[in-house]
C-alpha positions in Angstrom: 0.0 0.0 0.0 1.2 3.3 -1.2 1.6 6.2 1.6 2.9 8.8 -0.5 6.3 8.0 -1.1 9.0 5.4 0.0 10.6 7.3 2.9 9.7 10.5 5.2 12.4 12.5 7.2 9.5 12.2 10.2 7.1 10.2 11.0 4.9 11.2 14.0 2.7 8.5 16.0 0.0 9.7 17.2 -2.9 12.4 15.9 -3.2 15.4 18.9 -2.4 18.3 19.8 1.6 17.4 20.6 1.9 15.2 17.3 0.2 18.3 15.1 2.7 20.8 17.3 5.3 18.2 16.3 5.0 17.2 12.7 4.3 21.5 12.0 7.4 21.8 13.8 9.2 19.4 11.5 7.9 21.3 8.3 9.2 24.3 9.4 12.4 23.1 9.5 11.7 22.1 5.7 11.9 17.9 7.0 9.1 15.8 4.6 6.8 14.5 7.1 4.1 11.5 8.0 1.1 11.9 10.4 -0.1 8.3 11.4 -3.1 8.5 13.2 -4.6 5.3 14.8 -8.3 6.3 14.7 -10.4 6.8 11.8 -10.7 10.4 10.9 -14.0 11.1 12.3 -12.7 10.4 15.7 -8.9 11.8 15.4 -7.4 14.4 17.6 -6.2 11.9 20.4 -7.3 13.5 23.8 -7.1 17.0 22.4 -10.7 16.5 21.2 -11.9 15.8 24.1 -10.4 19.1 26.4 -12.3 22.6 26.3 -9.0 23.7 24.8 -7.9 26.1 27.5 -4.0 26.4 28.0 -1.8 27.6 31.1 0.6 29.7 29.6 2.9 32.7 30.6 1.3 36.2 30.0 1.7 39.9 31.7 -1.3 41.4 31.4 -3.8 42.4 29.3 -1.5 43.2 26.1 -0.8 39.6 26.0 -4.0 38.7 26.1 -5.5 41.1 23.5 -2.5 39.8 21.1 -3.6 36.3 21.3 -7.3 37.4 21.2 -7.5 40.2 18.3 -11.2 39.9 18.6 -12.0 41.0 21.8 -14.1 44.0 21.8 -13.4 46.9 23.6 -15.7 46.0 26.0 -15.1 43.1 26.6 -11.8 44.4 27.5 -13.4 46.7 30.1 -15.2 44.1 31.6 -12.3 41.9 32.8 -9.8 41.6 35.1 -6.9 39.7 33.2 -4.6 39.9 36.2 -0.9 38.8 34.9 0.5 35.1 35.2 4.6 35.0 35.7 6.8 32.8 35.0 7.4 32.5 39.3 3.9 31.9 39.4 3.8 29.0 37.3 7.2 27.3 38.7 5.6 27.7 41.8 2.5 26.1 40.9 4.1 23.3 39.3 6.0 22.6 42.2 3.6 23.2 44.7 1.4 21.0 43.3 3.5 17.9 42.3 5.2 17.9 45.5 8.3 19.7 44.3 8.9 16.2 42.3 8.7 18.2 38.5 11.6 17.6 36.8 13.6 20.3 36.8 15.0 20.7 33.3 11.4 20.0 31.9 9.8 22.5 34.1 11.8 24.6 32.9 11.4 24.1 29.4 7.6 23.8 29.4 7.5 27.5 31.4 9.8 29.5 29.7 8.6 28.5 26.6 4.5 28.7 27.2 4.1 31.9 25.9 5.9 31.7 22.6 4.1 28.3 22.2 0.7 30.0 22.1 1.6 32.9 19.6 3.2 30.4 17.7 0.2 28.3 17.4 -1.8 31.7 16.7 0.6 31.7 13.6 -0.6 28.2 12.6 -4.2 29.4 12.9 -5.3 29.0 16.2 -7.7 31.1 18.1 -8.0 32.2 21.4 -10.5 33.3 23.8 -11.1 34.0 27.5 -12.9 31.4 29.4 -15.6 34.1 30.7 -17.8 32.3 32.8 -15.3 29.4 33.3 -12.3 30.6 34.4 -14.0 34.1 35.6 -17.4 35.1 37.7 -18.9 38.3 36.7 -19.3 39.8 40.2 -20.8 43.2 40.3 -19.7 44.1 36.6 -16.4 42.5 36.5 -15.1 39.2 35.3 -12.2 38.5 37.6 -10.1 35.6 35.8 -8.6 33.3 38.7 -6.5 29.8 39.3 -3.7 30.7 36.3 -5.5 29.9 32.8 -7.7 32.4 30.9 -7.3 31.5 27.4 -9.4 28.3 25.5 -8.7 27.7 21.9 -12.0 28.9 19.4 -14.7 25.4 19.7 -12.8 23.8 22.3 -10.4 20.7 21.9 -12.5 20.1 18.5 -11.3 23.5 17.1 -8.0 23.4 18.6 -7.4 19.8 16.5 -9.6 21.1 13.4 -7.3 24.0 13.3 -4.2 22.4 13.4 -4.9 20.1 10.8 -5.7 23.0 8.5 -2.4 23.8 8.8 -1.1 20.4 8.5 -2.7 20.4 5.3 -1.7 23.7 3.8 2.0 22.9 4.6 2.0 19.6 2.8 1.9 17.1 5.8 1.1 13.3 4.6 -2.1 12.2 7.4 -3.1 8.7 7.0 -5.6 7.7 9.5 -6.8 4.3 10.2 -2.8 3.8 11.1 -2.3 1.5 14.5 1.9 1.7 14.6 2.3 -1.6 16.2 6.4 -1.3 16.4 9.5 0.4 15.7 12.5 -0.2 13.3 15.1 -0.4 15.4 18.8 -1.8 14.9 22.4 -0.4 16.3 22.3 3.0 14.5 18.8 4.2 16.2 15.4 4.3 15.2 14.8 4.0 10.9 11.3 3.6 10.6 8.1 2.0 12.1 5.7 -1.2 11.4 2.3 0.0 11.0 -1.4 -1.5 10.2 -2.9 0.7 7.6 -6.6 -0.1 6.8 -5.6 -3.6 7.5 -2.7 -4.4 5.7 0.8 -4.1 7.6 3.8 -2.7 6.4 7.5 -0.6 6.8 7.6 2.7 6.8 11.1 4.2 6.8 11.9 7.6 7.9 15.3 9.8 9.1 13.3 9.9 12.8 10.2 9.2 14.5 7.8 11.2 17.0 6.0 9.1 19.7 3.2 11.1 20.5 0.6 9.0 21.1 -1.0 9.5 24.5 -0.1 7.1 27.5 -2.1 4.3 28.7 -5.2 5.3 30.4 -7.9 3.4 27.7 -6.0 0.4 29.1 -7.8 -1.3 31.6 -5.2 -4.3 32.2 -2.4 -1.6 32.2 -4.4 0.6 34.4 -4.7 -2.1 37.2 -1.3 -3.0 37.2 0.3 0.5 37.6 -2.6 2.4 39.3 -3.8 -0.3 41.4 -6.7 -2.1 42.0 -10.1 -0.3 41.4 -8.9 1.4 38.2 -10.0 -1.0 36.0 -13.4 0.4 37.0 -12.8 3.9 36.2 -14.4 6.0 33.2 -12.2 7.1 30.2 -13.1 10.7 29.8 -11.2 10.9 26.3 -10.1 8.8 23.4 -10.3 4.5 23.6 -7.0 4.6 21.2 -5.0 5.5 24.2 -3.9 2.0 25.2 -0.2 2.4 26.0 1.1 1.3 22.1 3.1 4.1 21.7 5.2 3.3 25.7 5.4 -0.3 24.9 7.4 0.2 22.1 9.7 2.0 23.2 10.3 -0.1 26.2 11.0 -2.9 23.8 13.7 -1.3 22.5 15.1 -0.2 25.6 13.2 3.1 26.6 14.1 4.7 29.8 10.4 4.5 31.8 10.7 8.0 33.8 8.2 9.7 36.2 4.9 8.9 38.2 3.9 5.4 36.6 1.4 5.2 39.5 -0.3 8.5 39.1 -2.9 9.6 36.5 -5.0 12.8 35.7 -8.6 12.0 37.0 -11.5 13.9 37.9 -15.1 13.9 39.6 -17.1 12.8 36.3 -20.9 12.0 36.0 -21.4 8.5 36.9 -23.4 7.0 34.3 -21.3 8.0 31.7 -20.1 5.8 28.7 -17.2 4.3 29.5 -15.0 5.8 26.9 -15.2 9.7 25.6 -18.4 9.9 23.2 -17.6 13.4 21.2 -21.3 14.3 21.2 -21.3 14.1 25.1 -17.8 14.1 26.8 -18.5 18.0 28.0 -22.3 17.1 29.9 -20.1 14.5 31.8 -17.9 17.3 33.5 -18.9 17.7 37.1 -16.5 20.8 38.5 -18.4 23.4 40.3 -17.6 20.7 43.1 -16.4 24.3 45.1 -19.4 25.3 45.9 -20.7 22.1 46.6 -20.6 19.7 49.6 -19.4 16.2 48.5 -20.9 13.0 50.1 -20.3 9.3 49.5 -21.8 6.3 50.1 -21.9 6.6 53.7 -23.5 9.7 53.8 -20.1 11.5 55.2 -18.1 14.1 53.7 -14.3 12.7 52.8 -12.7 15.9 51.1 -12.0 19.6 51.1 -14.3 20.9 48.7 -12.8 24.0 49.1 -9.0 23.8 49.3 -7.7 25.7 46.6 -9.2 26.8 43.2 -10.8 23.9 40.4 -8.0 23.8 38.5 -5.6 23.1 41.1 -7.8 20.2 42.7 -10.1 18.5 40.1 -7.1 16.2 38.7 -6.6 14.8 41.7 -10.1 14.0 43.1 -11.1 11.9 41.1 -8.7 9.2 42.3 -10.4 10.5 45.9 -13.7 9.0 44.6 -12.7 5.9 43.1 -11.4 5.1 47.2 -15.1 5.2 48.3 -18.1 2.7 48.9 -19.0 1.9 45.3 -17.2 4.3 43.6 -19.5 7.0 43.5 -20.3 9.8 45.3 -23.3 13.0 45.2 -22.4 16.5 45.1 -25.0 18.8 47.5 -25.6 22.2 46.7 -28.5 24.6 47.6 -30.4 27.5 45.6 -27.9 30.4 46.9 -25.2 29.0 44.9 -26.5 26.9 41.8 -26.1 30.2 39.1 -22.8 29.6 39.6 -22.6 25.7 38.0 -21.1 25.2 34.8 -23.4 24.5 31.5 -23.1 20.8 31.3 -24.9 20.6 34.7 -27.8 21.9 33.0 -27.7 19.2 29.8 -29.9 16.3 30.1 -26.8 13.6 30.4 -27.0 14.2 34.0 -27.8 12.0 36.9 -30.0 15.2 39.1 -32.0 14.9 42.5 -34.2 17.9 43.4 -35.6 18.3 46.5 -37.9 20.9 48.8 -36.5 19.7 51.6 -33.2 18.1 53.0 -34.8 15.1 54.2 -36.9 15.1 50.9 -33.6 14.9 49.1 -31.9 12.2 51.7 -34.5 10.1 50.5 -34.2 10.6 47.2 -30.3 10.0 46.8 -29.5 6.2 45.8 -27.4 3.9 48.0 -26.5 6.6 50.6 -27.3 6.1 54.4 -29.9 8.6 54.9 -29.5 9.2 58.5 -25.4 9.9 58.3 -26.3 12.2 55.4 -29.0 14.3 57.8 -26.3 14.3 60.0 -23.2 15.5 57.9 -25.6 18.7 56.5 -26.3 19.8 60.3 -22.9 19.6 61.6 -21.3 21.4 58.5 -23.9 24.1 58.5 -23.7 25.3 62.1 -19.8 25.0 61.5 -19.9 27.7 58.6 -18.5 31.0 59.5 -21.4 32.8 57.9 -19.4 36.3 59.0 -16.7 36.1 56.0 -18.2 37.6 52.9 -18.6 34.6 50.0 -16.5 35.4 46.8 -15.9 32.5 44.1 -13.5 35.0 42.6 -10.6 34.4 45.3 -9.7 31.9 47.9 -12.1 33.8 50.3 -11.3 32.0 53.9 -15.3 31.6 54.2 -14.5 27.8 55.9 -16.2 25.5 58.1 -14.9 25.0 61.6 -14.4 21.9 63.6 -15.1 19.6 61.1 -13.2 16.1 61.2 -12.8 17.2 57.5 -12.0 20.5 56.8 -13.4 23.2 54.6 -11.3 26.2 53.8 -13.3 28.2 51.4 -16.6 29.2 49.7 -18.8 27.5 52.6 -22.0 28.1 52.5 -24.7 26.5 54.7 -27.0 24.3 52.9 -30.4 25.6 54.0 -31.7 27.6 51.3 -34.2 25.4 48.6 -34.5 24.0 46.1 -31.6 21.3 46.9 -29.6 19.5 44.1 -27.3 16.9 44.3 -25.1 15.4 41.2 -24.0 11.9 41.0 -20.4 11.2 40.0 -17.4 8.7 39.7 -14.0 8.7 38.7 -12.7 9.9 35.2 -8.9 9.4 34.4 -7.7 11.6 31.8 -4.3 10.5 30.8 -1.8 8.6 32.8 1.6 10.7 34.3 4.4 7.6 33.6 6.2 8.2 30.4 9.8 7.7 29.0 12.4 9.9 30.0 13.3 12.8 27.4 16.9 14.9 26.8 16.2 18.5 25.9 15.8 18.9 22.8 12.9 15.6 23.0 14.9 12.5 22.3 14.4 9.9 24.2 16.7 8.0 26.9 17.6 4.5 26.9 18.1 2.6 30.6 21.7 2.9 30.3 21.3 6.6 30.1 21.7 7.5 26.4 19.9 9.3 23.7 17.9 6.8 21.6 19.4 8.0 18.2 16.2 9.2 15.7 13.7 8.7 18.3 12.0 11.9 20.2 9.0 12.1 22.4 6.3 14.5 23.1 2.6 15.2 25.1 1.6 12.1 27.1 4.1 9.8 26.5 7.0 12.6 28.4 7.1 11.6 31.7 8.6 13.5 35.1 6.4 16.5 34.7 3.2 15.7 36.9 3.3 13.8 40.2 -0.1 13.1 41.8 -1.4 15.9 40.6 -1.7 18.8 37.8 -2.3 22.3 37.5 -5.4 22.4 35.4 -4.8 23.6 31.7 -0.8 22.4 31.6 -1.6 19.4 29.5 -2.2 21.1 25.9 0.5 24.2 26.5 2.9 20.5 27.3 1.5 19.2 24.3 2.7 22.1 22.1 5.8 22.9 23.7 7.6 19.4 24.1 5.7 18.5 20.6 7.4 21.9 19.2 10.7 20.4 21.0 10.4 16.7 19.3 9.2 18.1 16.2 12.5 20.2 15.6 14.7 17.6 17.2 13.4 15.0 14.9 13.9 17.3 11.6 17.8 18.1 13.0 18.5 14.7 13.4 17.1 13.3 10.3 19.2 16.2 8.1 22.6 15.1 9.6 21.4 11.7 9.2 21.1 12.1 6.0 24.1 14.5 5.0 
């Protein structure tokens, strides 16, 4: 089967947001390049499809943020409060939230370089907007953005992929979808080529380098319960099925350098009857993360987390491995009528699992497979520990907390007391697994005895050493397009002194 011609300088694995940052990379530096993508083309963009497309990045101030959005309106403009997000700021996160275990050298590479990503990718024909509403609460006028990322590409993850193929396209990348890679060409002198299934039929494809960057192994349920442990097999996948791990096992067999949290994963609060892979019609009415406002129950009618420790995007990632540990897996989340403008749209589609109720005990009776009595009990103790004399603000870490509790609440506690109630039923969703293979600097990968793999560069999921049980929300896309960048130029470099 013909795939365009007999050789590529690079091939890229993989069909998201890093391999697209990766093979454009590549073209720039003039290398002929192959996109394989395992799924059929109606379902490609890896996990990228699945994301609202919003990006951490580097900015400082409102300049920045009118650059990468020319059409904001004046207005709009007036409206906000961008704040600024430095370069300490997002060290700081990063190490603050993976427990100061962030690689170093990576961290460093993925910060400094998350603002030239983003105009770069506005070069390639991305657009970006502010998350008003999202990552912002209009209060009295003013959209004040908060927890670090304000800009989403234009229609989500779908644009962000749509967008980048474009521009695949117009610069003369080869896509073949339809492509499972099942191995790599591999002999003394580095990586030549891989062994792909194209619309059945397997074959060679030689190439100066190759780009892994084909998402780790989170649609893996055998995988999942031997690294994550037991119970993950009976997680949701929130994105892509093609993510089984393809892409890590062969590199392993030739000698890959495993590197970074193989024990920790991405996973949120997600509704609990969802499908049990990402459905693109439905993905976003599974989210469940206005958890903030919320109090959080499980089976046994108790209260097991902070709701309120920090901001959504420095908590949800983490969670959802919190809820997998209960009775059954599940668990509700309780709010009342004072705070329930302040959910997110997909808790208003009908691919939600909703109680109302008139009254608290109306609703205990209501909510499946919880002890009613414990739950009556857990709503009376946490409201007369609210200290109703702070002033509620979802814009900022506002110190209103409950005291006393055997589980603490640090901010935006409000009694529940005011009906209608709601409560929202929800499980775990992993997102993408943090083990990975170990990467040099300019994205070639590392062998176990400590050097470069020669022609074979990494990028998005499959980097590991960045994120240790946990993530600052928004960092996997800007990782995407910087280490992608990274592997894509690496992989064009090498495969022009290869073949000088």
């Amino acid at each position: 089967m013909n795939v365009g011609r007999e050789k590529y300088d690079v091939i890229v694995v993989g069909g998201g947001n890093a391999a697209l940052c990766a093979a454009l990379s590549a073209r720039e530096e003039g290398a002929g390049v192959l996109i394989l993508e395992r799924a059929p083309e109606a379902e490609r963009g890896g996990n990228s499809t699945f994301t609202e497309g919003l990006m951490r990045f580097v900015y400082n101030g409102v300049e920045d943020i009118r650059a990468l959005s020319p059409d904001l309106t004046n207005d709009e403009i007036a409206s906000a409060d961008f704040g600024s997000y430095t370069e300490e700021q997002f060290f700081d996160d990063m190490a603050r939230i993976t427990q100061n275990r962030t690689d170093p050298d990576l961290c460093e590479l993925l910060v400094k370089n998350s603002n030239a990503a983003l105009h770069w990718m506005c070069r390639q024909g991305v657009r970006f907007y502010p998350q008003f509403g999202r990552q912002a609460f209009n209060i009295q006028g003013k959209f004040k953005f908060w927890g670090g990322a304000t800009l989403a590409a234009w229609g989500g993850g779908p644009g962000l992929v749509e967008a980048l193929y474009k521009a695949a396209a117009k610069t003369g990348i080869d896509v073949r979808y339809d492509a499972w890679v099942q191995d790599l060409v591999h002999s003394d002198a580095g990586v030549s080529g891989v062994v792909a299934r194209l619309r059945g039929a397997t074959q060679t494809i030689n190439a100066g380098a190759v780009v892994l960057a084909c998402g780790g192994f989170e649609a893996n349920t055998e995988w999942r319960s031997r690294y994550l442990g037991p119970g993950w097999d009976l997680a949701k996948v929130r994105g892509t099925k093609f993510n089984t791990g393809d892409g890590l096992a062969m590199a392993l067999r030739i000698g890959a350098q495993p590197y970074g949290h193989w024990s920790g994963c991405h996973a949120v609060g997600w509704e609990r009857y969802a499908s049990d892979f990402g459905d693109f019609a439905l993905t976003n009415d599974y989210e469940r993360d206005s958890y903030p406002f919320s109090i959080i129950v499980n089976a046994d009618g108790k209260r097991f987390l902070d709701e309120g420790a920090e901001f959504r995007n420095y908590t949800y990632a983490k969670y959802g491995r919190v809820i997998l540990e209960q009775p059954g897996q599940f668990a509700w989340q309780i709010y009342d009528s004072k705070v329930v403008h302040l959910l997110r749209p997909e808790y208003r589609t009908k691919h939600v699992t909703r109680v109302v109720a008139n009254t608290i005990e109306e609703l205990a009776d209501k909510l499946e497979d919880v002890n009613k009595e414990r739950l009556l009990k857990t709503i009376r103790e946490f409201n007369a520990a609210v200290r109703t004399d702070v002033p509620f603000n979802p814009n900022i870490k506002d110190g209103r907390c409950a005291v006393g509790l055997e589980v603490p609440r640090s901010n935006w506690a409000n009694p529940i007391d005011t009906p209608p109630f709601e409560a929202y039923a929800i499980t775990c969703g992993v997102t993408f697994t943090f083990g990975g293979v170990r990467i040099t600097n300019d994205g070639q990968v590392v062998n176990t005895n400590h050097e470069p793999i020669p022609g074979l560069f990494a990028a998005g999921e499959m980097v590991g050493g960045l994120f240790y049980f946990n993530y600052p929300g928004s960092t996997g896309l800007t990782s995407g397009a910087v280490f992608g960048r990274l592997a894509g130029r690496g992989a064009a470099s090498f495969a022009k002194e290869k073949s000088a």
